[in-house]
N, C-alpha and C positions, 0 to 999 in steps of 0.2 A: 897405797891404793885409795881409790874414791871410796868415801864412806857412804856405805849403805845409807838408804833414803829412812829418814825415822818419820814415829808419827807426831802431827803438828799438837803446837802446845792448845790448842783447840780443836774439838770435835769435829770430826769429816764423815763423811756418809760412807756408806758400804762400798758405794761404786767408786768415790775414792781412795778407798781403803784398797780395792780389789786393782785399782788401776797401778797403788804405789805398790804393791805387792808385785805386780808383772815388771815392775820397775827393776825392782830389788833384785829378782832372780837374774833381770837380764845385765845390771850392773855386776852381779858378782858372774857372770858368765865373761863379760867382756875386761876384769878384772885378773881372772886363770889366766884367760887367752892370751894378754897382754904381759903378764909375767915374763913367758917365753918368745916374749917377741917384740914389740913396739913398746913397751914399758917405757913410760917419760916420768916422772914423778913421784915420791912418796908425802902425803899428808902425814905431817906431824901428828900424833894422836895428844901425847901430852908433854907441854914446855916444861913439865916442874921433874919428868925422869931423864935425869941426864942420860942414861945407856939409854932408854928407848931417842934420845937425840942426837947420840953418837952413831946408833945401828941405821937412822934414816940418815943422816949426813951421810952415811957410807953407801949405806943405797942408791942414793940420790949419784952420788959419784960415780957408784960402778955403771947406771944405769945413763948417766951422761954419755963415759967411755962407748958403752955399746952402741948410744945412739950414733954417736961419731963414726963410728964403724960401718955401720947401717947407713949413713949418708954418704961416706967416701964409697961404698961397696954398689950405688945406686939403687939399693931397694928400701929407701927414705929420705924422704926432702927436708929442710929446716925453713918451719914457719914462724913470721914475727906476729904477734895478735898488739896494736898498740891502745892502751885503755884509756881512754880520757873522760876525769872525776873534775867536777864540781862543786869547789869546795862551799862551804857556809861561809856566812858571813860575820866574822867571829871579832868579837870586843874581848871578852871576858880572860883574864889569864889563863886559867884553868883550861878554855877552849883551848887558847895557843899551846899549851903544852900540851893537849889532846891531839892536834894536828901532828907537834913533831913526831909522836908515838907515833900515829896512823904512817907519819911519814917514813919514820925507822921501818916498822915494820915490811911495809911494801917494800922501802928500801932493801931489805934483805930477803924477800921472797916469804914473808909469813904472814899476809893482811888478806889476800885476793886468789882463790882458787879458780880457775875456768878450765873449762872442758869442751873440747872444741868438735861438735856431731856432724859427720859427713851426710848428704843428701841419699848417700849409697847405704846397702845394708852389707854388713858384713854376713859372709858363709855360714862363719861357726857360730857367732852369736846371735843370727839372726835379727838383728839390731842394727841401728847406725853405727856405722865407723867411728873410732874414740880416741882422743888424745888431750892429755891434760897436763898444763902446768899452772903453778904459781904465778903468780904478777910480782916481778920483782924490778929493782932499779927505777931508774928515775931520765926522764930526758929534758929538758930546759926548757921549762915555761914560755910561752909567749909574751912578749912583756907587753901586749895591751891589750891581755886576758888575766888581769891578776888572781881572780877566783877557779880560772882552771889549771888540775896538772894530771901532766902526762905519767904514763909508765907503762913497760913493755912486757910480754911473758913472751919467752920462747920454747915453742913445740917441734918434734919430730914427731913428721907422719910418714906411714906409707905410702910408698910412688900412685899404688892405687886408691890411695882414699877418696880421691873425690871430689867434688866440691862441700865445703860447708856449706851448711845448711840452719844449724843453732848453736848456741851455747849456751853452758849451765854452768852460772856463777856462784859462786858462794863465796861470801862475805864472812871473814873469820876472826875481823874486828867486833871489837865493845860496841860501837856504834852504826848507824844506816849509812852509806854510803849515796852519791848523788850519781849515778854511771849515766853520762852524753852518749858514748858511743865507743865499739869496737874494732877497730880496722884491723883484717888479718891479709898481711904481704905474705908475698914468697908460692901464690899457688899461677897455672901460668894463662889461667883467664883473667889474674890482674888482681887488686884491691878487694876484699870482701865487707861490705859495710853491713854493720848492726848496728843503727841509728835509733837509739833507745828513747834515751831521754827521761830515765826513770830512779826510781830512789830501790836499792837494794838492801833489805832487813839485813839485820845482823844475825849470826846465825846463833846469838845469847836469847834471840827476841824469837824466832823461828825456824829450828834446826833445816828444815825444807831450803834448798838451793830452789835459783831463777832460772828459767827459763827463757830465753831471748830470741829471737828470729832474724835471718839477714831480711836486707831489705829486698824482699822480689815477693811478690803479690799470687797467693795458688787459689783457688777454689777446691774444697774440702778432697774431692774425688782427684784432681791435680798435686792433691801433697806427695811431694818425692818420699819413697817410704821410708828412708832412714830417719826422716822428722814426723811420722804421721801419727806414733805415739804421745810423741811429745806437744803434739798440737793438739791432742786428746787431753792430755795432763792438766797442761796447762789451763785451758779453759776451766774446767773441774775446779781446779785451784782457786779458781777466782769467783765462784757461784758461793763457796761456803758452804753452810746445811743446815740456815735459819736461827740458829741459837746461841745463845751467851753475849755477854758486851763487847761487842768492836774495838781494838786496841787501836792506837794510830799508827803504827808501826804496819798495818794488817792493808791490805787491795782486794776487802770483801766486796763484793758490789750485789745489793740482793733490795727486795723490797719492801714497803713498811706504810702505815695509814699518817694521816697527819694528826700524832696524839701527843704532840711534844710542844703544843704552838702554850699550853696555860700551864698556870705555875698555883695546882689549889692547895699542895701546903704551903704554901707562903702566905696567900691569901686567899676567901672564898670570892671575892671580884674579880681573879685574874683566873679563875676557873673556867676552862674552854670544852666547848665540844667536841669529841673527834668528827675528824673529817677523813672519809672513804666508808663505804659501806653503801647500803640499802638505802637509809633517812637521810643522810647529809653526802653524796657521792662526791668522788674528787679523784683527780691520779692520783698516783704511790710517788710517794718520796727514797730517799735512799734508806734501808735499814739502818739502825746505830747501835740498837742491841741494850739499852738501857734499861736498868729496873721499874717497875711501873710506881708510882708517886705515894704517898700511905694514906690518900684521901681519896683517891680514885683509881681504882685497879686500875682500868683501862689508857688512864695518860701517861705518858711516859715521862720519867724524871728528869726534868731540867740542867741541862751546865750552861751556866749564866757568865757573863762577858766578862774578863776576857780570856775564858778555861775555850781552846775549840772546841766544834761539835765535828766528832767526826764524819771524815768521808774516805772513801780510798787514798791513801798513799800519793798516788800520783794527781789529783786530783783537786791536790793542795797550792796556793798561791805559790810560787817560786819564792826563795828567800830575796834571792839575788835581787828580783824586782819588786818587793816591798816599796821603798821610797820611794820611787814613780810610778807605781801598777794604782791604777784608779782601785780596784779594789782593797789597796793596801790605805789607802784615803779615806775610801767608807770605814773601814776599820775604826781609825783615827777617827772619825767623824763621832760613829754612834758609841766607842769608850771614854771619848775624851771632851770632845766638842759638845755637840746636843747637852751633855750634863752641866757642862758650863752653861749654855745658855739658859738653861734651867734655871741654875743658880743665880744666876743674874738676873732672869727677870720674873719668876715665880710671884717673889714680896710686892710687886706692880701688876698685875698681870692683868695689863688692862687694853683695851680697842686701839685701834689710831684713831684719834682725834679730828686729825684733816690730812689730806694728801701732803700734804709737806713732812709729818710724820714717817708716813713710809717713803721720801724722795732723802730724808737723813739716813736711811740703811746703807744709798750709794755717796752718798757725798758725807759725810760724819762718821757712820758707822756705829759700829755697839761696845762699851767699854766691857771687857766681861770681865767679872770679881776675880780677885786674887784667891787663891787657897790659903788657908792658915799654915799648910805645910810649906817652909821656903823653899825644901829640894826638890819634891813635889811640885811645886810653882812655877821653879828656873825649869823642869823637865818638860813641863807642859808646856809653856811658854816657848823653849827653842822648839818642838815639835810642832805646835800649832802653823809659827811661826814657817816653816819648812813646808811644811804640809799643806796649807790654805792663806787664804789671803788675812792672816793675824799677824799682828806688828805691833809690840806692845800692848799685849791684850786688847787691841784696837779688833774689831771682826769688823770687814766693809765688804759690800757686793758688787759685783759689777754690774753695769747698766743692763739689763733684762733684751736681746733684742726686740723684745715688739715695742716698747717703749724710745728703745735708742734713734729712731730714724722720724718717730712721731709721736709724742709722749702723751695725745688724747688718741691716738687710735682707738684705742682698746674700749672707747666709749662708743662709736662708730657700728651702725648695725650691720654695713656690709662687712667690717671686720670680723662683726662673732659672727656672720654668718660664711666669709671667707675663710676661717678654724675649722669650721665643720669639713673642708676639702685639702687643705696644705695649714693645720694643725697638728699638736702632738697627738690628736686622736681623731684621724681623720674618716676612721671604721667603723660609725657609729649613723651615719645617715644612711636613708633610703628614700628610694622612691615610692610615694605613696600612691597605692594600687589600688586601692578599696574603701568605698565611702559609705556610708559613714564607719567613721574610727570606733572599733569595737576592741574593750578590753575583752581576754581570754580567761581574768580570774573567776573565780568560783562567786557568780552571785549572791549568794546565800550569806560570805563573810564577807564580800566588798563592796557591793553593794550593784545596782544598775552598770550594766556595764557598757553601756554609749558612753563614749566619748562628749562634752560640753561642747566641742569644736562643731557649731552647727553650719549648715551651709551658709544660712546666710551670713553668719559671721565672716566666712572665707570669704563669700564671693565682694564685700565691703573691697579686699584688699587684690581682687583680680582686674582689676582696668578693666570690667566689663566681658570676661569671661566668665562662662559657668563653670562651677565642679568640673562636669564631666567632659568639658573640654579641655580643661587644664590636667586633670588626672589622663584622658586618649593624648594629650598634646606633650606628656611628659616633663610636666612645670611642677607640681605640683613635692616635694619632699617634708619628710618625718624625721624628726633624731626625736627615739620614743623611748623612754626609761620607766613609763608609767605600771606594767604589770613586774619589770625585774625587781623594783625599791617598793612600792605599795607594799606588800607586806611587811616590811620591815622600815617602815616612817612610822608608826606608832609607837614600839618600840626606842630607835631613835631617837625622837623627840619629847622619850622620857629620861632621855640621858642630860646632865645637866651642862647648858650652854649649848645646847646643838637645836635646832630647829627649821626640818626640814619639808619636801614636799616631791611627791610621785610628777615626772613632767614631762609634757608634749610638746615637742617647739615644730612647728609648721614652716616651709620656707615659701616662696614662690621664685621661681626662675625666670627675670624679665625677657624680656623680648631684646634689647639689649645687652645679654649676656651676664648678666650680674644675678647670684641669690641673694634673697633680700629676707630677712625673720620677717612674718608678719602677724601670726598668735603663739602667746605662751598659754598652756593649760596647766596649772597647778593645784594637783589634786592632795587631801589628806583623806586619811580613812572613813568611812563614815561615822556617827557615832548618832545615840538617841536625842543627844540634845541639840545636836547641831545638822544641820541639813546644808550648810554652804561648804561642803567639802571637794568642790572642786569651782575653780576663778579661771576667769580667763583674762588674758590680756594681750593687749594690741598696741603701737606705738601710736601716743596721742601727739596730738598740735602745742597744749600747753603744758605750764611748768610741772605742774603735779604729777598731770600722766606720763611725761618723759622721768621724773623722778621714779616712779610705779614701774614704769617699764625696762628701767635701768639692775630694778629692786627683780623683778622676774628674770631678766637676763642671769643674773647672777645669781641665783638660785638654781637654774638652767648650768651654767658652767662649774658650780658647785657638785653638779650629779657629773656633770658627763667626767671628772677630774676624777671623782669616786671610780666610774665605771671603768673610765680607760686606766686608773691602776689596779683595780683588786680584778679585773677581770679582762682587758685586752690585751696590757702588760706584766700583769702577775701572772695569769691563770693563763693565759693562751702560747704567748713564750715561756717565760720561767718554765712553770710547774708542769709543761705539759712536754718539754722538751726532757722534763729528767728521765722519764721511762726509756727515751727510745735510748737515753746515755746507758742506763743501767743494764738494756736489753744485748743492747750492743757489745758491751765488756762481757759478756756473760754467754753469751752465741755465736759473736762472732771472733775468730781466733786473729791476732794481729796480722796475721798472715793474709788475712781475707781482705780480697780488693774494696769487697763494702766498708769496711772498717778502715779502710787506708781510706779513704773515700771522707767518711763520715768525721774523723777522728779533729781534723782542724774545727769542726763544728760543734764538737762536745768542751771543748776547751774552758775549764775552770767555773763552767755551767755549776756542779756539784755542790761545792764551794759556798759560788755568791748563794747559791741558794741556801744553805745553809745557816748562811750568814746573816738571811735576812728571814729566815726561822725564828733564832735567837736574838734577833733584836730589831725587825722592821714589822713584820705581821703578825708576833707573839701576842699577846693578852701582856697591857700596859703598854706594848711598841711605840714607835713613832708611827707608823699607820694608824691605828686606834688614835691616839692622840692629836692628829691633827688631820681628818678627814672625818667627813660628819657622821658617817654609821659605826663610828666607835667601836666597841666590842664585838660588834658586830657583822664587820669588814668581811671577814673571810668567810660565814656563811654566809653572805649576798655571791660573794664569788662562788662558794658550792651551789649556789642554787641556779647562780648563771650556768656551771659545767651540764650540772643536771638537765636544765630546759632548752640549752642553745649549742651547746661546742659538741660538732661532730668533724672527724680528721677530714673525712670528703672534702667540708667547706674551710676547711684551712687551707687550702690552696685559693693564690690569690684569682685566677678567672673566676673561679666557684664563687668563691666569696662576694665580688662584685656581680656577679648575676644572679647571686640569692636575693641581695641587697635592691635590687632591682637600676644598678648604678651602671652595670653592664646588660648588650643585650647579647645576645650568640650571633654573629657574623660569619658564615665562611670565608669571606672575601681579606679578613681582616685578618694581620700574621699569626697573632692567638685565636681564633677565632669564635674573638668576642670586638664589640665597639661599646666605647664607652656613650652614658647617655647625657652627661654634661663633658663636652672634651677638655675643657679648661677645670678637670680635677687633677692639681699634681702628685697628690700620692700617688692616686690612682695610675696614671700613664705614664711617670717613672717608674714604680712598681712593675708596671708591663714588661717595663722594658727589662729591671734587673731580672725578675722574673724566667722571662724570654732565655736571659745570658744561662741562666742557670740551667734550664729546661735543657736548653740545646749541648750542654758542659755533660751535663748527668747522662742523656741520653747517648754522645759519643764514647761516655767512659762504660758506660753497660754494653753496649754494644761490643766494645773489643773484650771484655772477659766472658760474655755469654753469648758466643757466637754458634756454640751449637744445639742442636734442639733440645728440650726441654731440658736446658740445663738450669732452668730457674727453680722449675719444682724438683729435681733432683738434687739441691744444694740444701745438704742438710742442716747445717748451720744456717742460713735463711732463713730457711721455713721456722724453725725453733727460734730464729730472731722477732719474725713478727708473729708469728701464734703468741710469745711471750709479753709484746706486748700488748696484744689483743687482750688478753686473757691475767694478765696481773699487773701489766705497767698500766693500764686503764679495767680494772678489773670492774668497775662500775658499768662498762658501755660496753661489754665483751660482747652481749644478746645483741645487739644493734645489725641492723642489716644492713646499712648504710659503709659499715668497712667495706673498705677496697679489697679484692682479691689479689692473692700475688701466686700466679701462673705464666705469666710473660713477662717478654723486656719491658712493655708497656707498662704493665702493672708496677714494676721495679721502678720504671724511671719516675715514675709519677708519685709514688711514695715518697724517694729520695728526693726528690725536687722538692716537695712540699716541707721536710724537715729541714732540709738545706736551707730553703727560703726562710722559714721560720727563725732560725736563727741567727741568720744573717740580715736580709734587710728588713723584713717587718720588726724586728726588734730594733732595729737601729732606727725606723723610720717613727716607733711608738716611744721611743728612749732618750735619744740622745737632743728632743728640743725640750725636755720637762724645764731645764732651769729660763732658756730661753721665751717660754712661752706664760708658762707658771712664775715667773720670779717675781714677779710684779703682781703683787699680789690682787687688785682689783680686776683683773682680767682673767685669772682662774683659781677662784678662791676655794681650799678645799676645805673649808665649812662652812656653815651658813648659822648663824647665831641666834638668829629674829624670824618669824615668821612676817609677812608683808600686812602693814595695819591695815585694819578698814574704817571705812568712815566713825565709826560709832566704838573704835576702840581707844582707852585713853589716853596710849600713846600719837594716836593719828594728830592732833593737836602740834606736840612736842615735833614730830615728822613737817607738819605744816611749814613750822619754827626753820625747823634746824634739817631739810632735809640731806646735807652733803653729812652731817653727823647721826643721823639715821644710817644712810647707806654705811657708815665705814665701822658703824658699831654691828651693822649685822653679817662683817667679815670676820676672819680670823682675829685673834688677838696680838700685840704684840710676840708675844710667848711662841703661841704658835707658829705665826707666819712665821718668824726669825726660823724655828728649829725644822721646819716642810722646805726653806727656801735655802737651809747649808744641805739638807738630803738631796734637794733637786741640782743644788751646785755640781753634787759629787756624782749622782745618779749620771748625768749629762757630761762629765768628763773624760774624756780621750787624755789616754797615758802617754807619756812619749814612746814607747814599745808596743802599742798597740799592734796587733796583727791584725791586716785585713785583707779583705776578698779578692782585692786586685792584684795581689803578693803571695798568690796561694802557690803558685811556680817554683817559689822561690822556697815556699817551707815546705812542698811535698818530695823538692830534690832529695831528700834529706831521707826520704822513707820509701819510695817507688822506684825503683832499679826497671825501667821500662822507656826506652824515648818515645815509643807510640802515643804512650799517657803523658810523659812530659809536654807532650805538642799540643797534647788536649788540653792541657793546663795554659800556656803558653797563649794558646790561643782562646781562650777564656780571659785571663788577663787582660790581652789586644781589645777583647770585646769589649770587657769594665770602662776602657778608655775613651773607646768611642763614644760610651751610652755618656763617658762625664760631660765631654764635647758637647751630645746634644743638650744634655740638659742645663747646661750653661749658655747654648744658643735659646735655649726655650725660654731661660730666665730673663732676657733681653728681649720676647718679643713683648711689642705695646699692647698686640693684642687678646695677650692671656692677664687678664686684672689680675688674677687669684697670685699671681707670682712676680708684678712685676707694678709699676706706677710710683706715683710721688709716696714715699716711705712706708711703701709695701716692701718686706723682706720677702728673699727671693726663696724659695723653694730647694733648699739642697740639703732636705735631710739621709736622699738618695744618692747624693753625689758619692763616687766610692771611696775617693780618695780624702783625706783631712792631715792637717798637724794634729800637734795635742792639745787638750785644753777645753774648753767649752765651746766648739766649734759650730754646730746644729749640723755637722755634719758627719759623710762617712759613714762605712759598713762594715766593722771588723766581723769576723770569720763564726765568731760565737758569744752567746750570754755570758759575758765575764764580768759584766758590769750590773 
């Protein structure tokens, strides 16, 4: 008989406690009843008493005969369940004999228990219908799937059971098992799929069995009641009850502040502040359950590389795709790689010298040191070797595109000002609305808060417009970083080798179509002795002031590098995507079409986040390290969440009409028009946008077609209350949340996570190495502050201005180890999944062809939008994307190979 449900080897709450209680009475009910009647199976209790394996052998037998009996008799059918496992990927001897056991055993019926729950409820036990056998035998591998194998359980059921509805596996091997999927033949609607895809604990690690669902999509009050408990269950199971340390074995999913980024017993420098609360607000991350540090209650104790940090269970890289999973790369990168190049060039660690310096990274490359260990060495060395472009300890780069087609671009002012619209951070301009430029800090500590940009300075650079024709005329733009960094450039700048400044860059939009930079404003804080803390600068005629204004440019792309990682692409994807992942596992039941919906988009999110926890924006990281606010990286980004990130404006229309980049159009399909048309995020974006909008909206419509079945969906509601309220527990009071009481509300929410995870990260991500590689074109430090006449290096500047400029870049050291991060950051795996193939991977989980066509035809759509965007890229008369060794604009395009492409939109934050 099924063994009673026990309790887990970690604490559960009461209402779990009370749920697995109603559990237990109803298995030992359906346990009797089955005795005298549809009995399939006896569990072994224990392999070491032979009579207790003589009397279930005999069981098992007499209870075969009867079933035979029961099937010729026609009051029970014979059903096939065929299970297909996942094996690891196994070197080790020890594995391979691990396998053949795993493999005996299923072989003889004693690895895989399942129990197979009707959608119907049975009379007597009030419960779903039941039937259960072991996983036994074996059927012939595919031979070009070497890591999967099959094996079949055979059940008898009652004529009237049913349809299935779930099953409850339980793994009775030593170790986790990898379960793809269930297929049960033999009922006479045809094939029943349970398309998992998930790792199953052992039941040495977790006496609790699994829970699984077919694939057909219910709304909460739509559950067929023979599974309504079990979709209660299960959920429960996976919220946990907040306490103890997380095992990996474990699919807790719950929430936690970010108190795990500093490491202060180790050291008092790599000691960090928490972030989430009142003072420093931030989302929640995943829980992990760790003890807190012995020098600061409140941080939590660090596992340092290469022990994981956990996350859920399924939520883990796949083995299988290790070797080409770009994630599996950054691994490799920040354990293996970066320390070499450490090693290597630490004892130097000096500027480039002249541009031919950094044009040897792609033509030469970097010898990197031997280790003293030789097994050590060869290990590193074939891996490197595999993994990145290392060849004999040789590291080489490839040519950067913004260089490959024009290698002085990048000095060109309509190019940095052509970044600001079809760069890797193209979300950071606006339209300037209001003159004069007024900071919003607190006078008192910052000092005057006008802006130095006086009119007549502007109007110098307007062809004889005024301000306030060119601000009504809509020429006029701002990329303004001056009140987010001002409080933290003092700071900064007493970090050693960093030397930066708060900055305003001004554009003007000609009459011609082109934006043009035409003032930088570079501010430091004020102090008592000095009174020249804010500089302006304008593009002069001769040599000096072109040098000056080269030297401000680049202190300019040194912040917006800052901003668009620790806060457009850390904070606004990453970090801001985990709540709705956590909200989602935990509210919404697999079953639920939102979560079928959602589920391509949470994919391995958890993870990289995790991943770049403990080793990219940690205290000492490689963020810290090779971006100018140093230690102080992720409070700039908490202070950004706090003053600027609200979910409203993460939708992209909102966002570009906050920006002042859009204006509201009815006329126009989104109705908004952009107010330069030649911005290509922007009007690719529209259009993926658009796809999605119109995808979400058909899929909400066919599950909530009747009246208010949005606020009656109680998993819903509990999805985003939760998020409201603990996945952004900092911004819960805000009034600015969206309500969710209609489709409308629904699809506009989903649109906007969708969006986020798909093309605004791919649009903010995947050109870092392409744009950034090259280091004088987006340099994430700034070294020097810009001399002035009467300082005593202005002289030596005089001299030597191209070794001024490339001393107040990164270093050797640096550049190298930000430009293998940006490599890898910017890599497409070759398994990458993406948005234009979502057809293809929701087959697999939606048993619905209504939804399939909606899928299908979102696809269709992706393809069309590549078409235009590829006609776009060809015409002459958009500069911003096209002309003599202009790169063309497809960081939107959906489709891509693998590799460093600048393109493409996979499905979620994996990377």
């Amino acid at each position: 008989m099924f063994t009673a449900v026990q309790s887990r080897s970690t604490p559960v709450s009461s209402e779990i406690q009370h749920v697995f209680s109603i559990r237990r009475r109803k298995i030992s009910q359906i346990c009797r009843y089955n005795r005298s009647c549809f009995k399939v199976k006896a569990v072994i209790q224990s392999g070491n008493d032979n009579k207790t394996v003589k009397d279930a052998n005999f069981m098992e037998k007499s209870m075969e005969e009867s079933n035979r009996l029961l099937v010729s008799s026609g009051k029970a059918r014979d059903v096939k369940a065929v299970v297909t496992l996942r094996k690891k990927m196994k070197e080790k001897i020890s594995d391979k004999i691990e396998d053949q056991w795993e493999s005996l055993m299923n072989g003889i019926g004693r690895g895989i228990l399942i129990q197979l729950i009707s959608q119907d409820i049975d009379p007597v036990t009030k419960s779903g219908k039941f039937a259960e056998s072991y996983v036994r035998g074996w059927l012939s591998k595919p031979s070009d799937h070497p890591h999967i194998v099959e094996y079949a359980a055979n059940l008898t059921v009652p004529h009237d059971f049913g349809r299935p509805g779930a099953i409850i596996i339980t793994n009775l091997l030593d170790k986790e098992i990898h379960l793809v999927q269930i297929v049960v033949h033999g009922f006479n609607e045809g094939p029943v799929f349970f398309s998992v895809n998930t790792w199953i604990h052992s039941q040495k690690d977790n006496p609790e069995s699994r829970i699984i669902f077919q694939n057909q999509a219910y709304l909460p009050s739509q559950t067929p009641p023979g599974i309504k408990d079990l979709r209660r269950e299960d959920l429960l199971s996976i919220r946990g009850n907040g306490k103890g340390e997380r095992k990996l074995h474990e699919r807790i999913y719950d929430y936690d502040v970010y108190n795990d980024l500093g490491n202060p017993d180790k050291s008092e420098d790599l000691a960090r502040p928490l972030l989430g609360g009142k003072e420093k607000p931030y989302p929640r991350r995943c829980r992990t359950g760790r003890g807190p540090t012995k020098k600061d209650p409140l941080a939590e104790r660090r596992i340092e590389k290469p022990h994981p940090v956990y996350v859920p269970r399924d939520e883990t890289f796949e083995e299988i795709k290790q070797n080409t999973f770009s994630a599996g790369r950054l691994k490799a990168l920040l354990h293996n790689l970066v320390p070499l190049i450490a090693a290597t060039l630490s004892s130097s660690d000096i500027p480039f010298t002249n541009f031919t310096d950094i044009d040897k990274l792609y033509k030469d490359g970097v010898v990197l040191n031997d280790d003293n260990d030789p097994q050590k060495n060869n290990f590193l060395s074939e891996m490197l070797e595999k993994v990145f472009s290392v060849s004999k300890r040789l590291l080489k780069y490839e040519i950067p595109a913004i260089i490959r087609r024009d290698r002085f671009a990048w000095l060109r002012d309509n190019e940095f000002a052509r970044q600001a619209l079809a760069g890797v951070n193209p979300v950071n301009i606006e339209l300037l609305r209001e003159f004069p430029i007024v900071s919003k800090l607190d006078p008192a500590v910052y000092g005057p808060p006008d802006s130095a940009i006086t009119r007549d300075v502007i109007e110098q650079e307007l062809n004889g417009m005024s301000v306030e024709e060119a601000i009504q005329a809509k020429r006029l733009f701002i990329l303004d970083y001056h009140d987010m960094l001002l409080p933290f450039i003092g700071k900064m700048n007493s970090l050693p080798g960093r030397k930066a400044y708060a900055s305003r860059t001004l554009f003007f939009y000609t009459s011609r179509g082109v934006l043009k930079p035409i003032i930088v404003e570079l501010s430091l804080p004020p102090t008592p002795s000095s009174a020249r803390n804010k500089r302006i600068f304008s593009h002069g005629q001769d040599a000096t002031n072109h040098w000056i204004w080269n030297l401000a440019k680049a202190h300019v792309c040194s912040n917006d590098a800052g901003v668009h990682q620790l806060v457009n692409h850390w904070l606004r994807t990453h970090a801001c995507m985990e709540p709705y992942i956590i909200a989602s596992h935990r509210h919404l039941s697999s079953l639920h079409p939102i979560y079928k919906l959602l589920h391509p988009h949470m994919r391995y999110t958890l993870e990289i986040n995790a991943l770049a926890r403990q080793s990219l924006i940690n205290g000492g990281g490689v963020i810290e390290a090779c971006f100018s606010p140093g230690r102080y990286s992720m409070e700039i980004s908490s202070a950004a969440y706090k003053s600027m990130w609200r979910f409203d404006m993460e939708a992209l229309p909102a966002d570009l009409i906050r920006r002042g980049m859009a204006v509201e159009d009815t006329s126009m399909p989104l109705g908004v028009k952009l107010v330069i048309e030649d911005y290509p995020y922007a009007a690719d974006g529209l259009l993926i946008w658009s796809a999605i909008k119109e995808y979400v909206e058909s899929y909400v419509d066919h599950y909530y077609s009747e009246p208010n079945s949005v606020t009656s969906d109680v998993e819903l509601q509990g999805w985003w209350n939760e998020i409201k309220n603990k996945g952004h527990a900092d911004k819960k009071n805000e009034t600015w949340w969206p309500k969710l009481v209609t489709k409308e509300d629904l699809s506009g929410i989903l649109t906007t996570m969708i969006w986020t995870a798909s093309g605004q990260h791919a649009a903010i991500n995947f050109g870092q190495y392409p744009f950034g590689g090259y280091v004088p074109n987006r340099p994430t430090i700034m070294r020097k502050l810009i001399p002035h006449e009467d300082d005593p290096s202005y002289e030596n500047f005089i001299l030597h201005p191209e070794y001024t400029f490339l001393a107040s870049l990164p270093t050797q050291l640096q550049a190298t180890k930000v430009m293998a991060v940006q490599d890898t950051l910017s890599t497409h795996s070759a398994d990458e999944e993406y948005m234009y193939q979502l057809h293809e991977i929701q087959q697999f989980s939606i048993n619905d062809h209504e939804v399939l066509k909606i899928l299908k035809r979102f696809s269709a759509k992706l393809k069309e939008i590549e078409d235009t965007i590829n006609q776009r890229n060809k015409d002459i008369r958009l500069k911003n994307r096209s002309g003599a060794g202009v790169p063309p604009y497809e960081l939107l395009l959906p489709t891509s190979g693998p590799g460093v492409t600048c393109r493409g939109i996979p499905n979620s934050i994996s990377i």
